[in-house]
BATORNU-276710 format. One line per 8 residues: their letters; for each residue x, y, z of C-alpha. Coordinates in nm, 3 decimals, m for minus. Layout:
BATORNU-276710
a	X,Y,Z ~ ...
***
This chain:
BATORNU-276710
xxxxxxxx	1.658,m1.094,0.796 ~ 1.437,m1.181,0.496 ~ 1.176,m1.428,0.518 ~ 1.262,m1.754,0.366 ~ 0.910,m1.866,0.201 ~ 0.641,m1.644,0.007 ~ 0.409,m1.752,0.315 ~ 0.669,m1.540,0.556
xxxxxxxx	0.622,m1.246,0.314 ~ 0.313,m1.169,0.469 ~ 0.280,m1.256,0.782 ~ 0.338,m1.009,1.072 ~ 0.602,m1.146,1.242 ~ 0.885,m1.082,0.967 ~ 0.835,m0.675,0.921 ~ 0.808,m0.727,0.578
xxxxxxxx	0.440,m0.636,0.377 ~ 0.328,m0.621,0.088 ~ 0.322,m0.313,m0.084 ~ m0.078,m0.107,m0.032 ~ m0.048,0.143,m0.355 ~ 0.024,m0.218,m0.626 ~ m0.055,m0.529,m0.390 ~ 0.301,m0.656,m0.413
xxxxxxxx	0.335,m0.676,m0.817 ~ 0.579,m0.394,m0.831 ~ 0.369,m0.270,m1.125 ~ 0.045,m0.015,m1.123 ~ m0.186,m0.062,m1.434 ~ m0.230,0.330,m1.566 ~ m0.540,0.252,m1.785 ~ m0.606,m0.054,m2.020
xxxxxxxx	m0.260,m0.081,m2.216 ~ m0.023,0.123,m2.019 ~ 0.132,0.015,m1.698 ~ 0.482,0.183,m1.467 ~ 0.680,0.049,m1.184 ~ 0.534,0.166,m0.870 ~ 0.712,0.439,m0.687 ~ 0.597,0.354,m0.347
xxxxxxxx	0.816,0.030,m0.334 ~ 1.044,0.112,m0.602 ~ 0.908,m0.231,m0.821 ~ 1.018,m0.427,m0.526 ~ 0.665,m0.515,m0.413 ~ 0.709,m0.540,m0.052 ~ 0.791,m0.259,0.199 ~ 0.947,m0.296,0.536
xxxxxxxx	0.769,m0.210,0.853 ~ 0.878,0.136,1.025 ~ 0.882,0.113,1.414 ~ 0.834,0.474,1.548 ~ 1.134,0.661,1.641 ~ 1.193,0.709,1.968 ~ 1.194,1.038,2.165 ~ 1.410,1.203,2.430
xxxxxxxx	1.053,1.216,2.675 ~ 1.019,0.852,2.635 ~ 1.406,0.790,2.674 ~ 1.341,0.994,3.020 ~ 1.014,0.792,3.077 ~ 1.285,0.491,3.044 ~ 1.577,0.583,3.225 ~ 1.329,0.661,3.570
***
């Protein structure tokens, strides 16, 4: 499920990305001396790639 080397981290294939709002650190600098875990990926520094959900037209669209 996870990628297995920092290289896999960001390439497309795994799902996994690196976070936009901190650049994967897991940390946002506030100003020059004050810095807080970034809330977009919870510190983790990598997000997981949403698929779209799927809807009841395009579960018809299927099932034709």
């Amino acid at each position: 499920m996870f990628a297995d080397s920092p290289a896999d981290l960001h390439s497309g294939a795994s799902g996994i990305e690196p976070c936009p709002r901190c650049g994967g650190s897991g940390v946002l600098r506030l100003d020059g001396q004050r810095f807080r875990t970034c809330l977009h990926c919870l510190g983790q520094g990598r997000m997981n790639r949403l698929q779209p959900a799927t809807t009841t037209a395009a579960l018809r669209l299927r099932a034709l």
